[in-house]
N, C-alpha and C positions, 0 to 999 in steps of 0.2 A: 315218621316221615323219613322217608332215603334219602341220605345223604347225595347232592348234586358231584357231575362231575370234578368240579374242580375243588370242591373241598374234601374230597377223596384224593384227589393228588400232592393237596395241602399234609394231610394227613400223611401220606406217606412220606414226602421228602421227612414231614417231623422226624416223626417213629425212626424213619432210615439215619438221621443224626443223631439221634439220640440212642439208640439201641445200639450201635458200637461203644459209647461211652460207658452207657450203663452193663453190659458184658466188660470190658476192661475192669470198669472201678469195684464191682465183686463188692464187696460189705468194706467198712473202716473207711482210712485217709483215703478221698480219690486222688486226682492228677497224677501231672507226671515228677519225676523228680530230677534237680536241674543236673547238669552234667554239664560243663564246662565244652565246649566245642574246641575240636584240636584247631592249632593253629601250628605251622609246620616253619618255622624257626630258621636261618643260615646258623653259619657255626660262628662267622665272625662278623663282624662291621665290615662293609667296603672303605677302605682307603685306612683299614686299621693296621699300621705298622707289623705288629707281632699278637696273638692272640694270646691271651693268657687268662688264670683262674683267677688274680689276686682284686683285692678290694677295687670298686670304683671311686673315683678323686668325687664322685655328685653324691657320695653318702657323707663327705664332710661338710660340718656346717660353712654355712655363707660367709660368716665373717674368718674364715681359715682360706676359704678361697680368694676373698676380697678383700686384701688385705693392705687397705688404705684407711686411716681412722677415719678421714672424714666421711667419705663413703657409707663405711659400717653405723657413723651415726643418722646418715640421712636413710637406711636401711630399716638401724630401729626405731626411729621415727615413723614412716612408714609401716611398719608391723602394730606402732599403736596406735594410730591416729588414720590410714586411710578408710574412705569409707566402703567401696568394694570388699575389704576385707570384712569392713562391719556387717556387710550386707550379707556377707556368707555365714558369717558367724548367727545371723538373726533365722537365717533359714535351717540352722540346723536346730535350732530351738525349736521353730517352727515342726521340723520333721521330726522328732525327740517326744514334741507332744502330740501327734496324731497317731505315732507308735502306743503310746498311753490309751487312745480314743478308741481305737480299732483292737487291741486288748484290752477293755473293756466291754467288748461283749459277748466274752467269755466267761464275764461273774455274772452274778446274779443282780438284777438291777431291779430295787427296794425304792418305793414311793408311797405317798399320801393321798390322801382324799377328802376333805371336809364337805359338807355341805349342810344347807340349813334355809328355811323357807316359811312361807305362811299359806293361809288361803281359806276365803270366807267363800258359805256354801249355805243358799236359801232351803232349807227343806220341808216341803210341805208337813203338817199335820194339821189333824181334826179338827176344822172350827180357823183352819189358819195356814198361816206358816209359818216357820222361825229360820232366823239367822246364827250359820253356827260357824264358829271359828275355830280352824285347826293350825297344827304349827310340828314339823318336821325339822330332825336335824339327827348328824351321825358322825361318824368317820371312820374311814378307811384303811388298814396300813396294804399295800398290793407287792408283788416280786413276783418276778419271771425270769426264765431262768433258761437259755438255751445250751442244747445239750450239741456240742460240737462233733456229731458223730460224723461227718465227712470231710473235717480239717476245715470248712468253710473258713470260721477266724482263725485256723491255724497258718494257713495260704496269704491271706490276708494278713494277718501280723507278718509273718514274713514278707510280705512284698512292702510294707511301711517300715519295715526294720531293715531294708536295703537300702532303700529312699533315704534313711537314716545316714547312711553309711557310705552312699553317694554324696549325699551332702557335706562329710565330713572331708572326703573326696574333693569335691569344691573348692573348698578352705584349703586343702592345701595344693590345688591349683591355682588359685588364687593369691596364695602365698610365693609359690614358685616365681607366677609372671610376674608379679609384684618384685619382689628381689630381681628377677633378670631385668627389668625394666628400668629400675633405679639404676643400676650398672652399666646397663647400654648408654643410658642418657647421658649421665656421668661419662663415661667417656665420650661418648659424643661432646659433651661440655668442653675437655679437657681439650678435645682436637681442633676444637672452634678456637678456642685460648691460644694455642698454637699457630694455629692459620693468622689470628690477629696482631702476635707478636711477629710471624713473617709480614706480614702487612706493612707493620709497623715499620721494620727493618727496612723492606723496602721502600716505602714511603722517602724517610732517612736517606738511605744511599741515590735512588732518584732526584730528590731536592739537592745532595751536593753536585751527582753529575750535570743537574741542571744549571748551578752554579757556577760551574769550571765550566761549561757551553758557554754559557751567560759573559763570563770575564774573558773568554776567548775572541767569543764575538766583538764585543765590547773595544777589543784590540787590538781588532782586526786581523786576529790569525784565523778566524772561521766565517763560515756563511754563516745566517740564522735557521739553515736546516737542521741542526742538531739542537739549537737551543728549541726547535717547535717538538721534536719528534721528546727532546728529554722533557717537557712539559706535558707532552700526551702522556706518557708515560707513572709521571708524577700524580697527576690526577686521576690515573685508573688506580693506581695503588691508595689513592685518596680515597676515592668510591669503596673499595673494597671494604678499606676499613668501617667505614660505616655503614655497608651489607655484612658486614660480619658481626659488629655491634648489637644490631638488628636482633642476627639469628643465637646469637648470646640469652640476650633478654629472652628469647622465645622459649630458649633450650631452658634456662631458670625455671623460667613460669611454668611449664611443663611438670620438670623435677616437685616444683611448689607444691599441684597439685597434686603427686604422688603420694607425696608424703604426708597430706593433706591438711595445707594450710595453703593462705594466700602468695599472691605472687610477692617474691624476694629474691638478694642478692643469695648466691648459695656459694657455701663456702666451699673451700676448693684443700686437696692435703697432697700427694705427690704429681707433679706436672707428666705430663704424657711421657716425656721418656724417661721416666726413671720409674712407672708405672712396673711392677714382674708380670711375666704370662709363668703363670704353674704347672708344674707336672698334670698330665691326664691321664691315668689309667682310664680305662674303658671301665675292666668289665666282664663279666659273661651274659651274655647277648638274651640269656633267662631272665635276668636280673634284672632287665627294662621294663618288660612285663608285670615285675614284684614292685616297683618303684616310679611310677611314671604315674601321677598322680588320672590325669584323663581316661587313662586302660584301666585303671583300676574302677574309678567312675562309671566307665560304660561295662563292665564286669556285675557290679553292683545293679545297675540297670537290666543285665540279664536278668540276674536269679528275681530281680523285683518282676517281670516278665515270664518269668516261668514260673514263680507263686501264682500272678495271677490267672494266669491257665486253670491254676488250682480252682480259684475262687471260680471260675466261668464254669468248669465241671460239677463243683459241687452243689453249684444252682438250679443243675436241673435235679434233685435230690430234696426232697422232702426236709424242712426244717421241724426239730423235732424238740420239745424243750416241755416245764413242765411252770403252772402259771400258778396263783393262790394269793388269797387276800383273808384278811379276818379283818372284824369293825363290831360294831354297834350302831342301832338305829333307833331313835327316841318320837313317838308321836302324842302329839299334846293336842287332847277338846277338851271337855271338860273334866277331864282329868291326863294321866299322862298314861302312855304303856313304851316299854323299851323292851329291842331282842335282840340279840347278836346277830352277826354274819360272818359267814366263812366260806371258802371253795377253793379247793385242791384239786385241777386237771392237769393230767396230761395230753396235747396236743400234738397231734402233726400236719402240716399244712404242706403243699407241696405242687407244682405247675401240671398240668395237665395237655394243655394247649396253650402257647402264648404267641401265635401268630409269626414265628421266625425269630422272636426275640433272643431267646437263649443261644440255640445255636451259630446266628451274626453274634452274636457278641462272643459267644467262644471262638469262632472264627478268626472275631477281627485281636483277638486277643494269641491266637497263631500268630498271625500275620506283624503283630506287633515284636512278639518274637526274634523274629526272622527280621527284624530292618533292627532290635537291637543285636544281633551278632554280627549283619552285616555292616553294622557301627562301628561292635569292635574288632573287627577284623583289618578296617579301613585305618584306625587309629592305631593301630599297629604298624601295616603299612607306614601310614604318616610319619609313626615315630623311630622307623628307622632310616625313611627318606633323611628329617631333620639329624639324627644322629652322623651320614653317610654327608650330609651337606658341612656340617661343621669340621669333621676330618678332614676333609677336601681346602676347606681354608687353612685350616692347618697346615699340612703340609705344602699348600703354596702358596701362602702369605711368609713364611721365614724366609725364603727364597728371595721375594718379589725385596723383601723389606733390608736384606741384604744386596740386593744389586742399586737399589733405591739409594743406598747409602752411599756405596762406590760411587753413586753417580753426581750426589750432592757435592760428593769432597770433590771430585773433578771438575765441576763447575762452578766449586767456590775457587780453584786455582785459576781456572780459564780465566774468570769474573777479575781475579788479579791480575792476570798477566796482560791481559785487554789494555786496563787500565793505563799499565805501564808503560805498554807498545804506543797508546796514544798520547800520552803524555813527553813518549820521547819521540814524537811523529813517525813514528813507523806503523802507525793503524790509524783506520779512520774511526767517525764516532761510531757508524754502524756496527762498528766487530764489539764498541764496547756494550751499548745498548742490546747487542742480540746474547751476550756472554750472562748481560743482568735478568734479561728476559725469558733467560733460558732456565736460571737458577732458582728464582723464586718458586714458577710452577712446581718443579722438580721438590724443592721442599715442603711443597702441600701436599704431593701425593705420597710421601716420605712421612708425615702426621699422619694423614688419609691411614695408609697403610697398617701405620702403626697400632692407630685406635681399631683397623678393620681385625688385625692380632687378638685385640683384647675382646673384643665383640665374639671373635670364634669361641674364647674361652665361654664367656658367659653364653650362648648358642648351644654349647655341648652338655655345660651342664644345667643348663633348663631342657634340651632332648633328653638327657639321660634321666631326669626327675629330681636333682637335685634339690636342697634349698628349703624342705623341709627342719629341720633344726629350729629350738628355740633362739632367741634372738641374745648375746651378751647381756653382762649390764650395764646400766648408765655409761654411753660415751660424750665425750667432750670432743670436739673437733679439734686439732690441732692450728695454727695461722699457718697458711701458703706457705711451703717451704721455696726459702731463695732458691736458685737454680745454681747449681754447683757445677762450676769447669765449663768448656764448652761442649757443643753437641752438635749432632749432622744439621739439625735444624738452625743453628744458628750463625748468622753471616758474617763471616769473617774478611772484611774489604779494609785497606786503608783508610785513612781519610783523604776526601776527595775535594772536599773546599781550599779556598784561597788560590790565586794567579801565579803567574812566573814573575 
């Protein structure tokens, strides 16, 4: 029969894919073998002070960077008890044993056979018939044995020994975010602590200004316009503190489940300003590359991506391997007879036609290729954006958080001299209310700032890959240390109750 048109067309797009393959892959291992795609590197960070070769501050461990105990304990905490971490940890076991599974079918794989039966069977003879009864049974031992001559599971192991190796990749991205996360919250905690003690303060200095309105009025040396506006006042500062209450308990519960237990009180060890920001070396800009746990992951995801290409080539390739069983077989009528069995071939099976199947799948196993480099290419990207964003706070949060300071102290003066000028009437209540109004804000974004400092740190070293390290031992949280001396954040006013 002649083949119709379109299965003559059929036929050659095959043949046409398959016949560059099979001219490339010549006899032995087919595919290709993987090569790293270049990726073309700056020489420094943007916004990096000075360039240089020596170590980076994100190869030290966590607790050398963060170096608050209480902190460090709610970190190892964390490292043993969240479950994300667990979760990564179960997938590499996971990935460990299907590396086992997929090199396993490169031995030879050894099985049994039993079987055993009956069966009654009427058979005529002369004058009759008779009923006769038989009874079969045997067993088998069988192995097979495939002969890896085109890398098939060598492609294959490789691409589940990357998977492997991604996985472990995971973990300790998962590790990373894990630590930087506790850190950020934490300080976020500390700066909500902060905002709540200005709260507080104000609160306090409000209620006395309201008071000295209050006994002014009372005596007729004022209108009740200052006693309304120091009352508005008094109550916004009232609010806050219980919007900030609020975002306290939230920030806890948060940190809780980090660390992975229920929601709790979480203990606290250096107050925001007396928190250190640490030296940063950088780096060499190779080094991120080596260290960034995500790059390394989608790196992993290549070569598992360019094995499988393997595995896609060597399928259009005859499998070749060699089979054999030996047994015994026992038949029982009226007496019994038993014979061995055995068989030793060599087999090769192999596609002929498979209707596009081989080819789309080596295809789409190109294509998969190519969206994993263009993965890691992008996470590269990424990871110098994030590195180029955290320097950038760096270098202008020290600034912001110095002029921030000059401006608390000047407003903690004004906030006095207000006071004074109105108490000896030469100001009205407005200069003193807009002097309190002015100081408080000023000293949240002065916290704000502070903690946004600490947050660069921890920002630079989770871009830079830091935070792998195993975790201390056993810490003890230290109690809240007092606050020692005063500080920009804290308000320094008179006392403002009692009359003339």
């Amino acid at each position: 029969m002649k083949p119709n048109r379109a299965t003559r067309r059929g036929a050659k797009r095959y043949f046409g894919a398959v016949l560059p393959v099979l001219l490339l892959a010549g006899c032995g291992i087919v595919g290709p073998k993987y090569q790293k795609p270049p990726v073309r590197l700056p020489d420094t960070f943007r916004y990096q002070i000075a360039a240089t070769d020596a170590g980076s501050f994100a190869d030290l461990p966590w607790f050398t960077v963060f170096n608050d105990q209480a902190l460090q304990a709610l970190i190892n905490e964390a490292l043993a008890n969240n479950y994300d971490l667990q979760v990564a940890v179960a997938k590499i076991e996971q990935a460990r044993a299907l590396v086992g599974v997929v090199q396993s079918q490169a031995k030879p794989q050894v099985g049994y056979e039993a079987f055993g039966g009956g069966q009654n069977e009427i058979a005529p003879f002369a004058g009759g018939s008779r009923s006769i009864n038989y009874g079969n049974f045997g067993g088998l031992l069988n192995a097979a044995w495939e002969f890896d001559v085109w890398g098939r599971i060598q492609h294959a192991t490789e691409s589940a020994e990357a998977n492997l190796l991604a996985q472990e990749d995971v973990r300790r991205a998962v590790i990373l975010t894990l630590v930087s996360d506790i850190a950020a919250d934490y300080f976020h905690l500390l700066e909500l602590d902060g905002e709540l003690q200005i709260a507080q303060e104000s609160a306090r200095v409000y209620k006395s200004t309201l008071d000295l309105f209050t006994l002014r009025f009372n005596a007729g040396r004022d209108s009740r316009l200052p006693v309304e506006r120091a009352q508005a006042a008094y109550d916004s500062s009232t609010a806050d503190i219980q919007d900030l209450t609020r975002q306290i308990a939230i920030q806890e519960n948060a940190i809780s489940t980090l660390v992975g237990g229920y929601p709790r009180s979480i203990p606290r060890g250096r107050p925001l300003i007396e928190q250190m920001v640490p030296q940063t070396p950088l780096g060499t800009t190779t080094a991120l590359l080596q260290r960034r746990p995500d790059i390394l992951q989608a790196e992993q995801n290549m070569i598992g991506a360019n094995a499988e290409i393997g595995v896609a080539v060597a399928n259009f390739f005859p499998k070749i391997g060699l089979s054999t069983f030996v047994g015994a077989e026992a038949v029982v009528a009226s007496g019994w007879a038993g014979f061995p069995l055995w068989s030793l071939a060599l087999s090769a099976a192999g596609p002929i036609y498979t209707g596009g199947r081989l080819e789309s799948a080596y295809r789409e196993r190109q294509a998969y290729w190519d969206e994993t480099v263009a993965h890691y290419k992008q996470l590269v990207l990424v990871a110098f954006r994030e590195t180029s964003d955290a320097l950038a706070a760096q270098q202008t949060l020290g600034g912001r958080r110095t002029a921030l300071e000059s401006q608390v102290r000047a407003l903690q003066q004004s906030a006095e001299l207000a006071l004074q000028r109105y108490e000896a009437g030469r100001a009205s209540y407005f200069e003193v209310l807009e002097a309190q109004q002015l100081l408080f804000p000023a000293q949240d974004s002065l916290a704000q700032t502070i903690r946004d400092q600490l947050l660069a740190v921890v920002n630079l070293y989770k871009a830079l890959g830091g935070g792998w390290n195993a975790p201390p031992p056993s810490l003890n949280p230290p109690p809240p240390a007092p606050p020692s001396g005063p500080s920009p954040l804290a308000v320094q006013l008179p006392s403002q109750a009692g009359g003339e």
